[in-house]
Each structure stands twice: as C-alpha cells, then as structure tokens.
C-alpha positions as CSV (number, residue, x, y, z in Angstrom):
1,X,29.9,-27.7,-16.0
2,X,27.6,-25.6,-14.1
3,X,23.8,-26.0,-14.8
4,X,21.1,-23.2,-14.5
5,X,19.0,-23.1,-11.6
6,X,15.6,-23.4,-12.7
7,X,12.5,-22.9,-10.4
8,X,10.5,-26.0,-10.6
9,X,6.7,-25.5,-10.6
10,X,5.6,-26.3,-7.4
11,X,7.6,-23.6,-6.0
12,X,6.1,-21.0,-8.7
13,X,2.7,-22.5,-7.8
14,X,2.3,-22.4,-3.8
15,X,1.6,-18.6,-4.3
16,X,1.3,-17.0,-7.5
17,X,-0.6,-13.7,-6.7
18,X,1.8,-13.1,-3.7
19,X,1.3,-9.8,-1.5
20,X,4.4,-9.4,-1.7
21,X,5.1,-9.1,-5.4
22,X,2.0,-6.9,-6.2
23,X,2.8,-4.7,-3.2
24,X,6.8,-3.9,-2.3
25,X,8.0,-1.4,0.1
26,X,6.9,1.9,-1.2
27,X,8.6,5.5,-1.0
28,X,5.6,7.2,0.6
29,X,6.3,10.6,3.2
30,X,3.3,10.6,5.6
31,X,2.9,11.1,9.4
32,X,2.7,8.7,12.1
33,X,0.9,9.3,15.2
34,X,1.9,6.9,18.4
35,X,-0.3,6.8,21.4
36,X,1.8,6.1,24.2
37,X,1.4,6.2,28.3
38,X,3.2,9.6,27.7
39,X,0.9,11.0,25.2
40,X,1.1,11.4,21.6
41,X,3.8,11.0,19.7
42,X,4.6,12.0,15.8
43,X,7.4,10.5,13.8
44,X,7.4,11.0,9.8
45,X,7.1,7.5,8.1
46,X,9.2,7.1,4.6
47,X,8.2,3.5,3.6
48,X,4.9,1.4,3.4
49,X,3.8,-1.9,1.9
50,X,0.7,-4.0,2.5
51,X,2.6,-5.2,6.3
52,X,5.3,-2.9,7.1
53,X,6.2,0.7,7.7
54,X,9.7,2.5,8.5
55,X,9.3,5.7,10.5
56,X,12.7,8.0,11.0
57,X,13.1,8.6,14.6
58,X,15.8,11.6,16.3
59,X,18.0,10.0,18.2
60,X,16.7,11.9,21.3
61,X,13.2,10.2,21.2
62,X,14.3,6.4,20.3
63,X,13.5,4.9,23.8
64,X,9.4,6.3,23.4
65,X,9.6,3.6,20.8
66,X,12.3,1.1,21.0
67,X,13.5,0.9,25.1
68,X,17.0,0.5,25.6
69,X,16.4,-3.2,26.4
70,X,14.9,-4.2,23.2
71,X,18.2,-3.2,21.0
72,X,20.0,-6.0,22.5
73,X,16.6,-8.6,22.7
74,X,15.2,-10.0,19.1
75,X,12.8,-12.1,21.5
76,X,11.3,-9.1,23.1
77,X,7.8,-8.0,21.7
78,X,7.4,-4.1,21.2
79,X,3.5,-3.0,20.6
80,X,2.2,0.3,20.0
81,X,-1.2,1.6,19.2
82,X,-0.8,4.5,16.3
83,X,-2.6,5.9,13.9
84,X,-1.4,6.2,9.7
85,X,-2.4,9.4,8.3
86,X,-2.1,8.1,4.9
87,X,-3.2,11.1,3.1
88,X,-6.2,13.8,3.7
89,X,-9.1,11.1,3.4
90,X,-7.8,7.6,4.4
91,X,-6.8,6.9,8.0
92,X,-5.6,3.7,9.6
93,X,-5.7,2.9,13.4
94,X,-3.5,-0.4,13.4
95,X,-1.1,-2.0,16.2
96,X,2.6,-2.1,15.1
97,X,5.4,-4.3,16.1
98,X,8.9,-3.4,16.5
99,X,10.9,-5.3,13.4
100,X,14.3,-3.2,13.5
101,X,15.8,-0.7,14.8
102,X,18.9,0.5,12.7
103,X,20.9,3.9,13.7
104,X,21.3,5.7,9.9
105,X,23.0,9.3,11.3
106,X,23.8,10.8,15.0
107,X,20.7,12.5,14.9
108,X,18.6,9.9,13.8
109,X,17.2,5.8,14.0
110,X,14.9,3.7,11.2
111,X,12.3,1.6,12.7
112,X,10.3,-0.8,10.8
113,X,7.0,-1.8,12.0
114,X,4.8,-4.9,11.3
115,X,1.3,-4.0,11.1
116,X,-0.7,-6.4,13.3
117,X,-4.4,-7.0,13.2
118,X,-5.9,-5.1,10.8
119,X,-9.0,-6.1,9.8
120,X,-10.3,-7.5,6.5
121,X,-12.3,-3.6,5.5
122,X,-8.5,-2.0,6.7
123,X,-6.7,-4.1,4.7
124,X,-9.1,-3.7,1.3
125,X,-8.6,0.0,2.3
126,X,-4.6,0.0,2.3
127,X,-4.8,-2.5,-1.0
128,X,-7.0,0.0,-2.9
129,X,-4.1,2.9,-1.5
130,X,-0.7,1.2,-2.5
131,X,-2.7,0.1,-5.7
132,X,-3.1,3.6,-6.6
133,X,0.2,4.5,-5.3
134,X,2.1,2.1,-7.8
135,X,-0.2,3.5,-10.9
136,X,0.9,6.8,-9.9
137,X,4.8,5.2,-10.3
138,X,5.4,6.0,-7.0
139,X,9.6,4.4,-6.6
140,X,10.0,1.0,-4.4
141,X,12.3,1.9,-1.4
142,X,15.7,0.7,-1.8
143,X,17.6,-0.8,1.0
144,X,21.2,1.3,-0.1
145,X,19.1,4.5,0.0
C-alpha cells in the first residue's frame, strides 16, 4: 500500500518566510519603458512578483527585445536597461534578463524578465508595492490564462 508523502522538517525549515510564498506572480497592467541603442521602447507589462515581470510584445517588435538568435540559445544572456512605471508615484530603474520568450497569438510574444540588481531601498520599495497589491486582492497570474 501506498504511503503519504510527508514533508519532513528540514525541508519546511531551510526557508520558512520564502519570497516566493508571500509574493507570487501578480496580475498587475502597467507600462514598461526599455532603453535601447534605438531609443525608447514601451511594451505593456501584465505580471510582476518580487523577481520577474512578463511584458506582451507584437510580434513585429520581438527582435528589439529578444534577437532572433536568442530563441534558439538558453545559454545566451539578454540585458536591458528599463524603467517600471508601477503606478503614478513609484518608479523602478532595474536591469532585466531575458527568461522566456513564448509566442501566445500571430500578433503577439510573452517575455518574462528577471529583475537583476536592484538595490536593497528598490527592493523595500517593490515589497511595500506587491504587499499592498495582495491586500487590495489583486488575482495571482495563472499559467493557463
């Protein structure tokens, strides 16, 4: 017969105020600014949490972002500078890494980003936004959405 699995306590011990649990990927509509070579560039984001955000990209404008190159190569390293205008009063200038880059329509790509290097006052600032985000019951993103 078939036993349970139980988690043992070590496992619930290593990290039990985890980032992740108090702060999952977030349905939140706000704009994304990328400063490229080229010049700006704005993409709507539709996801956030404490070290990613997902950005919808047209189809058209995918190789500002993601090169042709890097669809077929995990191993290569996209950076951008960009800025997250996260409502009217709280800003973030952050570097993001390429994570994925998934066709959803024709017309259109999701890109997750890593946010890289933020520093310790950045990070306080985005915890103190997605805190208030989740008491306002803002819905977790959902990955058949």
């Amino acid at each position: 017969m078939l036993q349970p699995i139980t988690p043992t306590s070590k496992a619930n011990s290593s990290k039990p105020n985890s980032k992740r649990k108090r702060f999952p990927l977030l349905n939140l509509e706000f704009l994304v600014t990328f400063l490229l070579e080229k010049g700006e560039f704005h993409a709507n984001a539709q996801e956030l949490s404490h070290e990613e955000v997902r950005v919808i990209c047209p189809a058209g404008d995918i190789p500002l972002l993601v090169p042709r190159t890097a669809h077929h190569r995990p191993d290569e390293k996209i950076v951008h500078q960009a800025e997250l205008q996260l409502d009217n009063n709280f800003k973030l200038n952050v570097k993001l890494q390429v994570l994925s880059c998934r066709r959803y329509s024709q017309q259109g790509f999701n890109v997750a980003f890593r946010l890289l290097e933020l520093s310790e006052e950045q990070q306080d600032a985005l915890e103190a936004f997605l805190n208030k985000a989740l008491d306002k019951n803002i819905p977790t993103a959902s990955m058949f959405s």
